[in-house]
C-alpha positions in Angstrom: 150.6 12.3 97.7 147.9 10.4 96.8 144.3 9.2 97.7 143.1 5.4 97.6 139.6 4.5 98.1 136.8 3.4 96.5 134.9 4.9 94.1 130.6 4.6 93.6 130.0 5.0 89.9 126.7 5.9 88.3 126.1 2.3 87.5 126.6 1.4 91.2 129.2 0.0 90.5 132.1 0.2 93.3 136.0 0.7 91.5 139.4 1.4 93.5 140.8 4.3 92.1 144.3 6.1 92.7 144.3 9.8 92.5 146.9 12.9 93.1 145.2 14.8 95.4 144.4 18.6 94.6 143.8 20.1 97.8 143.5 23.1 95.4 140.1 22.2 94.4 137.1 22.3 96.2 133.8 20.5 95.1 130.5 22.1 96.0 127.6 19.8 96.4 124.3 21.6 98.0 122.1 18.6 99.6 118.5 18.7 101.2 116.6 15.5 101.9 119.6 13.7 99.9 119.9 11.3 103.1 120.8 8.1 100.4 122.5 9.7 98.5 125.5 11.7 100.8 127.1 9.2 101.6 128.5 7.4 98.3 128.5 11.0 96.5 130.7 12.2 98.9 133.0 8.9 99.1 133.5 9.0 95.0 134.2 13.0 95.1 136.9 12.1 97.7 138.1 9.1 96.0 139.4 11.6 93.2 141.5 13.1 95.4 139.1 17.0 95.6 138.3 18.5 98.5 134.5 18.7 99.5 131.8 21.2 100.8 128.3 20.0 101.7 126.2 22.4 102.0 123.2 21.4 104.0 120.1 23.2 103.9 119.0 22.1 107.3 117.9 18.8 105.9 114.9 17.0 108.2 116.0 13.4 106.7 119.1 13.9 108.9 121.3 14.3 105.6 123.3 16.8 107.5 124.2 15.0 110.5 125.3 11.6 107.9 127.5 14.2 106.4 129.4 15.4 109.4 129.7 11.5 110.4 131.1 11.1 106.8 133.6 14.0 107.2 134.6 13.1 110.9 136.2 9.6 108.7 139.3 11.8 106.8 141.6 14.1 107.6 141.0 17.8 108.7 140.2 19.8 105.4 139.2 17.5 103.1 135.4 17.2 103.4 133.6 20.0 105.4 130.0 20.6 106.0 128.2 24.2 106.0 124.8 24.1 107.8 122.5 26.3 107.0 119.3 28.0 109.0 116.8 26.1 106.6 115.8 25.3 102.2 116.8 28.8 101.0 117.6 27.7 97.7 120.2 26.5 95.2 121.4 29.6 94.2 121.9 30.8 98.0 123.3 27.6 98.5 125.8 27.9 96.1 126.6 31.5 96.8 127.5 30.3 100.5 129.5 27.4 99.4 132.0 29.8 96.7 132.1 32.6 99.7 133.3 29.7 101.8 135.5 28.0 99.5 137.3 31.4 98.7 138.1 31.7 102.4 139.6 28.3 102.7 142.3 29.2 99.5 140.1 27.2 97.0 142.0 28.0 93.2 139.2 26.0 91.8 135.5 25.5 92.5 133.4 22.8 90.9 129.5 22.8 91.2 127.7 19.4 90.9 124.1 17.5 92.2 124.7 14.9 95.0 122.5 12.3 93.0 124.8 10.9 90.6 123.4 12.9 87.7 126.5 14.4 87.1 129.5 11.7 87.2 132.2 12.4 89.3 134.4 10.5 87.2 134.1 13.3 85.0 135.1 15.5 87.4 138.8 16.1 86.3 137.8 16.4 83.1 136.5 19.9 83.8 139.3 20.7 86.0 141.6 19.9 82.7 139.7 22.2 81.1 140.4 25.2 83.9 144.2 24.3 83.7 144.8 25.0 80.7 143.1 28.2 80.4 139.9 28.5 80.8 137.6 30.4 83.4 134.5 28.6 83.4 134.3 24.7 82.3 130.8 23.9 81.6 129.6 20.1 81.8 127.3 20.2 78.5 124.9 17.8 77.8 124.0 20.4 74.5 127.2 19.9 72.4 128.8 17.7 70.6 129.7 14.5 72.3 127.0 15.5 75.2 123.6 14.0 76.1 120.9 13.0 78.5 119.7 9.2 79.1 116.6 8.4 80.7 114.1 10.9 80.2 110.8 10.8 78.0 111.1 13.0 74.9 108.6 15.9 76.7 111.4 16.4 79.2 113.9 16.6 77.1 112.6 19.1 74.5 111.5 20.9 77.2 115.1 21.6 78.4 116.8 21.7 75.7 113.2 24.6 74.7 114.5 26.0 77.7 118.2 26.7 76.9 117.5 28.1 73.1 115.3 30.3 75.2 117.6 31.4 77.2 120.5 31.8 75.0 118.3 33.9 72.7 117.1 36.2 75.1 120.5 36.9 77.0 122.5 37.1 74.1 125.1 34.2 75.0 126.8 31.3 73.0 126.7 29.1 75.9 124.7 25.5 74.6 123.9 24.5 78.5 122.6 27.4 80.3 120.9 25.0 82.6 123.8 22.4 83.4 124.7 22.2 87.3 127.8 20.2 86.8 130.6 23.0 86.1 134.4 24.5 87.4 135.0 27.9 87.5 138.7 29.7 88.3 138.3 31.3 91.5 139.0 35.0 90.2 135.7 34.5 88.0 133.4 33.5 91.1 135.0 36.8 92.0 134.6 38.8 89.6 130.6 37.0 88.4 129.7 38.1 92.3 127.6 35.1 93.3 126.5 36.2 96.1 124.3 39.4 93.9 122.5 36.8 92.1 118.5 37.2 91.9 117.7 33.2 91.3 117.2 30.9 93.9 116.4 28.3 92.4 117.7 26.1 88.8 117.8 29.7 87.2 120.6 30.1 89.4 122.9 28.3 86.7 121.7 30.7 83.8 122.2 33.7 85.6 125.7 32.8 86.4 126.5 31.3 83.3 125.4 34.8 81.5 127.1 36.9 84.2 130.4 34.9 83.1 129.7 36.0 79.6 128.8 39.4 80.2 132.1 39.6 82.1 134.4 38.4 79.1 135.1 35.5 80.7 136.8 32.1 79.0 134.0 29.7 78.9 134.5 25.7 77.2 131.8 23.7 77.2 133.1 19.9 77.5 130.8 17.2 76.8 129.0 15.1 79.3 126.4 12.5 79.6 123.5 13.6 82.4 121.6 10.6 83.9 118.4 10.9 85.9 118.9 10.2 90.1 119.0 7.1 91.1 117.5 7.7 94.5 115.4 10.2 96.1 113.0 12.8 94.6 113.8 15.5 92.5 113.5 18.9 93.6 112.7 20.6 90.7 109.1 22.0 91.1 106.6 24.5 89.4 107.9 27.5 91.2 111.2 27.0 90.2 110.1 26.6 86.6 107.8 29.7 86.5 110.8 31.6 88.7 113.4 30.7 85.8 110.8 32.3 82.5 110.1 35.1 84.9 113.8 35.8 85.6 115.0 35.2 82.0 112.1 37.3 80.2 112.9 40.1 82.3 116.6 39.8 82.4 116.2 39.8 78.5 113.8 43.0 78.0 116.7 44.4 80.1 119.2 44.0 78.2 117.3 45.3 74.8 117.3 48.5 76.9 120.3 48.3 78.1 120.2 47.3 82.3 122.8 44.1 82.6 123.8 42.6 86.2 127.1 43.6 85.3 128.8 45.6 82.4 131.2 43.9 79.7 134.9 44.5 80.5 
């Protein structure tokens, strides 16, 4: 079987594409106030034949509502929409959208932002990586092959600042700590516990990523190329910032001394 629409490339660009479906996978793409942007995001995830889970954080642009329209277009099962109360987070988000996925026999669950940062083109090439053996496929912008257009030198050494930070105090080889666009094998959302994390916000990513490595998971970092949104504002704020160096300091004396969110395998 397979699926035949058309997909909305980063470029804007519109391309017919012909995909196997994989009711197997489930794509989970957390939205608030992303009103332009549900609509061709969700049309190019679907277009590559993946099932998809919005999860709307009680969006007041009416981005919820567009996405049940959307769904109410295809067949039962292959976009859903989880409502929640109101902006709890991305890490909550997330957590809600793996619980959700694991109920509704997802094999594989894929994490990406609805603004076309993260390319769903690329999407497969993450699953590729879960099928033949890894646990965690990581959508790096921080290894070879990888990289980021469109943003001023201050924002980039500032993330990539950010991940060495990270990596040093946590104690993982992972390049990306911060990327959003990733696949994990449903028996390591399981066993990482989601739904324990501390982060709420963009910290969410690094605390997952670490709790993959902490439990001797398979992680491959494939190279991608992360573009800034085309529409819409960023959500990215100071709080989050100062909540990802508060969470990562402390998670890091903790593990000199010996307290880890989970314990190596």
């Amino acid at each position: 079987m397979t699926a035949a629409e058309d997909v909305a490339t980063p470029s804007g660009v519109t391309v017919p594409v012909d995909r196997p479906l994989r009711d197997d996978v489930l794509v989970v793409v957390p939205t608030y106030n992303e009103l332009d942007n549900v609509e061709p995001i969700s049309r190019a995830v679907l277009s590559e034949g993946f099932r998809l889970l919005v999860v709307d954080d009680a969006s007041p642009d009416g981005t919820g509502t567009r996405a049940d329209a959307i769904a109410s277009e295809y067949p039962e099962g292959r976009m859903s929409v989880l409502h929640r109360a109101g902006k709890g987070g991305l890490g909550p988000a997330y957590a809600a959208g793996f619980a959700w996925g694991l109920e509704h026999d997802a094999s594989i669950l894929c994490e990406m932002d609805a603004d076309f940062s993260h390319d769903p083109l690329e999407l497969r090439r993450l699953i590729d990586a879960i099928d033949a053996g890894a646990d965690l496929a990581i959508g790096s912008r921080y290894v070879p092959g990888g990289g980021v257009t469109e943003w001023p030198w201050h924002r980039r050494a500032l993330s990539r600042g950010g991940n060495i930070y990270a990596r040093l105090m946590l104690g993982t080889p992972v390049a990306d700590m911060t990327a959003g666009f990733r696949a994990f094998r449903s028996d390591a959302i399981r066993r990482t516990r989601p739904h324990e994390c501390r982060a709420s916000g963009y910290a969410f990513q690094i605390e997952m990523a670490w709790r993959a490595h902490l439990a001797g998971l398979e992680i491959v970092e494939v190279p991608i190329t992360f573009r800034d949104r085309m529409r819409g504002d960023s959500k990215m704020d100071r709080s989050i910032a100062l909540e990802a160096i508060r969470l990562i300091t402390g998670w890091g004396f903790g593990r000199i001394r010996g307290r880890l969110p989970l314990r190596p395998e």
